[in-house]
PAPAVEX-374745 format. One line per 2 residues: number of its first residue (from 1); their letters; for each residue x, y, z of C-alpha. Coordinates in steps of 0.001 Angstrom, whole numbers, padded with zeros to 6 digits. Layout:
NUM) A) X,Y,Z  ...
This chain:
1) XX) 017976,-015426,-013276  019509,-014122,-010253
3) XX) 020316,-016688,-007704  018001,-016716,-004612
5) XX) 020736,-016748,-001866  021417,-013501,-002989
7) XX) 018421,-012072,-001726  018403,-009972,001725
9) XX) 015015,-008622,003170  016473,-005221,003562
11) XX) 016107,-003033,007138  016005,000527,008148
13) XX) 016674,001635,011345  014496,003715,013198
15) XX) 015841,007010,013506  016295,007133,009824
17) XX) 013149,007146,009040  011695,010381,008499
19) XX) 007793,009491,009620  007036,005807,011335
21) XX) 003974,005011,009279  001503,002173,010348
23) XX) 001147,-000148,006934  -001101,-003227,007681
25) XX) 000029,-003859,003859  003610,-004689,004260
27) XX) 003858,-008296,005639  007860,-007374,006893
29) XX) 007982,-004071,008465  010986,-004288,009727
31) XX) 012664,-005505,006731  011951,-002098,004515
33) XX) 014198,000637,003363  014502,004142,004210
35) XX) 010472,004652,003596  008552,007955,004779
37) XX) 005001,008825,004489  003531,011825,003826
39) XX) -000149,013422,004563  -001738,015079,001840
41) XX) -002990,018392,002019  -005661,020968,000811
43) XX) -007614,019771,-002246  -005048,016490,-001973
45) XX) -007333,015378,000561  -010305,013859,-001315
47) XX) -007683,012190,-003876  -004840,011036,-002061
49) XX) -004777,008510,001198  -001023,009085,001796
51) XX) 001917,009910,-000363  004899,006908,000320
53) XX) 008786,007399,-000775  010862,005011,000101
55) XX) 014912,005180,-000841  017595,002247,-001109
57) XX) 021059,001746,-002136  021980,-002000,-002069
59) XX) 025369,-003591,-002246  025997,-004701,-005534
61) XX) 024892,-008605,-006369  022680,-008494,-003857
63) XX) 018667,-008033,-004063  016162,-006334,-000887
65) XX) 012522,-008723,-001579  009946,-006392,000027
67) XX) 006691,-008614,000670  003093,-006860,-000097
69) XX) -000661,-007499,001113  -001041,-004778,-001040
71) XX) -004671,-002138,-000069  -007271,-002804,-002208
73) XX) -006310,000496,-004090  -004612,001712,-007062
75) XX) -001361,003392,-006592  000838,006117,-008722
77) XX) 003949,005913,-008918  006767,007737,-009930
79) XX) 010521,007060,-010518  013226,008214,-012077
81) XX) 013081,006240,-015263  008970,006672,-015801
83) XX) 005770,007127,-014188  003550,003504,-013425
85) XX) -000361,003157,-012222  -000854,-000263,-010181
87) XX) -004669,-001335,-009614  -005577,-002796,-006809
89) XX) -003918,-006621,-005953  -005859,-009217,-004613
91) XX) -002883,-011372,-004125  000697,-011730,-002417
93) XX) 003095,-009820,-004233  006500,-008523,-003828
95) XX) 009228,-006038,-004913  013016,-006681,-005459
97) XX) 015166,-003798,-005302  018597,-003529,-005808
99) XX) 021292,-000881,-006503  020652,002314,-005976
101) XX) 016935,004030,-006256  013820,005931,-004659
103) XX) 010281,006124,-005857  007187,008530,-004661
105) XX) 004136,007049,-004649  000534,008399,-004044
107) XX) -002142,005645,-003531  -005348,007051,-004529
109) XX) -008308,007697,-003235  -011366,006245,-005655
111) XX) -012238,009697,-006536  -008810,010121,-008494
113) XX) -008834,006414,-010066  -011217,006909,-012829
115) XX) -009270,010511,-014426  -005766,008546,-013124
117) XX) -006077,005436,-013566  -009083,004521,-015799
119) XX) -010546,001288,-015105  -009387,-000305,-012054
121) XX) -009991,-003346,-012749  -008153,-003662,-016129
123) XX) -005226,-003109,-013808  -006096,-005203,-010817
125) XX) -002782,-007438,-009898  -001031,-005332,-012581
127) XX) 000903,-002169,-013459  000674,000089,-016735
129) XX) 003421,002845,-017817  002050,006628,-018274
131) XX) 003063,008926,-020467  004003,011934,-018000
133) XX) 007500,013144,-018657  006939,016807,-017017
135) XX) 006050,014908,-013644  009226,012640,-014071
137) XX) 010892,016010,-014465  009406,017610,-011419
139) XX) 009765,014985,-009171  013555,014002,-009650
141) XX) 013874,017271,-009534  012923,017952,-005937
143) XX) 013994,014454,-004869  017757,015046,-006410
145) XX) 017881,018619,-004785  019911,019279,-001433
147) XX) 017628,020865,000341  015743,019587,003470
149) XX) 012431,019404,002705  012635,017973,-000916
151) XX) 010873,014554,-000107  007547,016722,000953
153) XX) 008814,019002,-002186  008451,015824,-004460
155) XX) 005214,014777,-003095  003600,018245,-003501
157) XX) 004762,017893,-006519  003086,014587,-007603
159) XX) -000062,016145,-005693  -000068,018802,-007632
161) XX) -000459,016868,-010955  -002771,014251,-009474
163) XX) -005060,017558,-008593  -004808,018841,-011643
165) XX) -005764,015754,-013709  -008714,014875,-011535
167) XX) -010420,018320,-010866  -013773,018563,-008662
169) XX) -014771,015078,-007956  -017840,014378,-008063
171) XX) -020976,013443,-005874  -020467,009818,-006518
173) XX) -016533,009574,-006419  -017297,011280,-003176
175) XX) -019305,008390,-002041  -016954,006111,-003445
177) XX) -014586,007651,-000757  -017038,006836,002167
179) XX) -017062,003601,000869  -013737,002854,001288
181) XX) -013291,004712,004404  -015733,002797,006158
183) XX) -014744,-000690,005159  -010959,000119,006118
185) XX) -012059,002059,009023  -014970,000074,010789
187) XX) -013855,-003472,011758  -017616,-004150,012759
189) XX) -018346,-004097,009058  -018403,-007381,007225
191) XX) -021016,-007754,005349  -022552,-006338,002094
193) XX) -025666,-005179,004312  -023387,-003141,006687
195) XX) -021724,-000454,004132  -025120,000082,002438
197) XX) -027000,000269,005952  -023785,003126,006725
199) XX) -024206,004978,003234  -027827,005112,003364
201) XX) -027813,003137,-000427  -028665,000208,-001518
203) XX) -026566,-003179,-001856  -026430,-002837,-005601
205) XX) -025328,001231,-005282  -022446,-000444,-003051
207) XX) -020953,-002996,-005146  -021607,-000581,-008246
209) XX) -019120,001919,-006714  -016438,-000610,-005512
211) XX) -016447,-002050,-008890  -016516,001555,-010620
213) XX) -014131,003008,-008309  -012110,000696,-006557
215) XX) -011888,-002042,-009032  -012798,-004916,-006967
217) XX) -016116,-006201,-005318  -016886,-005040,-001738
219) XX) -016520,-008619,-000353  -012963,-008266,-001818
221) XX) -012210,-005092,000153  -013718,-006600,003616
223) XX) -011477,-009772,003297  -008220,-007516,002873
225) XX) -009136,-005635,005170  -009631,-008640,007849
227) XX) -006688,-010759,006610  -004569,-007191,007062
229) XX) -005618,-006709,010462  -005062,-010469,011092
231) XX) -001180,-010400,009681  -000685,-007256,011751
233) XX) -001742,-008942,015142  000412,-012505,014331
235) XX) 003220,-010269,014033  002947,-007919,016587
237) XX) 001653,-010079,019530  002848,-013861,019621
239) XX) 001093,-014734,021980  -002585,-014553,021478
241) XX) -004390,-017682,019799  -005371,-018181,016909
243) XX) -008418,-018606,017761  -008649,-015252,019517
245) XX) -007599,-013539,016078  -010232,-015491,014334
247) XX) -013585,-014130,016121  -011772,-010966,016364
249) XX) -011939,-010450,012793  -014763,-012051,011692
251) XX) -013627,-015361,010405  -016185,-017995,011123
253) XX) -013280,-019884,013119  -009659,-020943,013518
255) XX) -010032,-023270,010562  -011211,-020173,008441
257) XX) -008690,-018436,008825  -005828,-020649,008273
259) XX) -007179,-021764,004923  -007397,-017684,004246
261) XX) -003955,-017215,005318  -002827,-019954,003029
263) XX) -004431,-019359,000336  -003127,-015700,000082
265) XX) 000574,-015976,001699  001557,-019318,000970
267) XX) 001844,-019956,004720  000157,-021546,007637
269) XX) -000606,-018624,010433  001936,-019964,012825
271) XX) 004677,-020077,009205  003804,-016391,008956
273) XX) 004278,-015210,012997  007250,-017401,013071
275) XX) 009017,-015893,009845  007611,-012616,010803
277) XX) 008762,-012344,014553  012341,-013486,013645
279) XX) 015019,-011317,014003  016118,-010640,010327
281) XX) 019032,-011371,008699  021707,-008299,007949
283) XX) 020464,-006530,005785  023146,-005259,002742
285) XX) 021373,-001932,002717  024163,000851,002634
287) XX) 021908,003607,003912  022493,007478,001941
289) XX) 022872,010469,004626  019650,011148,006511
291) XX) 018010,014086,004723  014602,014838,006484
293) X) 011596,017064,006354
């Protein structure tokens, strides 16, 4: 077991990163790796929500803990040692890294789970390998190339395959898209009643398609989405109540939310502003020469 006082959250610095994404999902920002994020494009679109790559090269003994509130969605992921689907978490998880590494990542849209992934939920809080050696092959590929552009290479690359396992989605994985964009999208919705009043369906059609689709119930997806939302303001602005974030987001009060908090991060509200507004520690990153898009 490695000892835990060798473990550095690791940091990237600004201007090496190639695209400054906005993740409600990672609880550290400031503590990640290289990391870029990439749009998806053409007939991407209805499958892919963003493509994510980050890179790292650690000094050697020493381990970079990157903290997750992971989306309520199932990822794909590819590295240079194999290819991994991840369901959607409902927990606090977290990722050590250490030597020297990258991975490009899609997170899905529901209409690409079922042909990607399968069953979501037979993967929820959990990864499974995938048998795809010619998309190993053309993603190290791009990503150990010289050229500029190979990050967006790589993820073009992983699009490409994604596309051409799903095909045409259908009517319903469609809606299973609306579904999800509304409940990450629409703060005003938090209950059951609002997505099927927004989809013109039913309650049952709703929680059907989460559980088809996503893997998880829609009450599941609306709490993520609120504690998300409520992690991103503790962080970012110290100095509004507690309170304040609590009716903001639909918790019933202060109380609410703190036993939310807890029960998912391990840490009272003011734990998590106070760890997460303090200036981290440095990082033993060693940083490889800034190759953008």
């Amino acid at each position: 077991m490695k000892n835990p006082d060798n473990i550095d959250p690791g940091i990237a610095e600004e201007g090496e990163r190639m695209e400054e994404p906005r993740s409600r999902g990672v609880l550290y920002p400031a503590r990640l790796p290289t990391f870029t994020r990439v749009a998806p494009e053409g007939a991407e679109q209805p499958l892919v929500v963003h493509f994510w790559v980050p890179e790292w090269q650690i000094e050697p003994g020493r381990v970079s803990r990157q903290h997750l509130i992971g989306y309520p969605a199932s990822n794909l992921v590819v590295s240079p040692t194999g290819v991994a689907v991840s369901g959607p978490t409902t927990r606090r998880s977290h990722r050590d890294l250490e030597g020297s590494g990258w991975g490009v990542g899609a997170m899905l849209r529901p209409a690409a789970v079922e042909a990607v992934v399968g069953d979501p939920a037979a993967v929820r809080d959990a990864e499974a390998a995938l048998d795809a050696p010619e998309l190993v092959a053309a993603v190290a590929a791009a990503m150990r190339s010289d050229a500029p552009d190979r990050i967006l290479r790589a993820c073009r690359a992983l699009g490409a395959w994604i596309v051409d396992r799903v095909g045409e989605p259908s009517a319903e994985a469609l809606l299973a898209n609306e579904l999800a964009r509304v409940i990450d999208g629409d703060p005003e919705v938090l209950q059951l009643a609002d997505i099927a009043a927004r989809l013109s369906v039913s309650e049952r059609t709703v929680t059907r398609l989460a559980r088809r689709f996503v893997g998880v119930t829609p009450a599941a997806m609306i709490r993520r989405r609120r504690l998300q939302e409520a992690a991103e303001l503790l962080r970012t602005d110290p100095g509004i109540p507690l309170a304040e974030i609590a009716a903001r987001h639909g918790y019933a009060d202060q109380s609410h939310l703190s036993r939310e908090v807890r029960a998912v991060l391990g840490l009272t509200p003011t734990g998590y502003r106070a760890d997460a507004t303090s200036t981290p520690p440095a990082a033993s990153v060693q940083r490889p020469p800034f190759r953008g898009l």
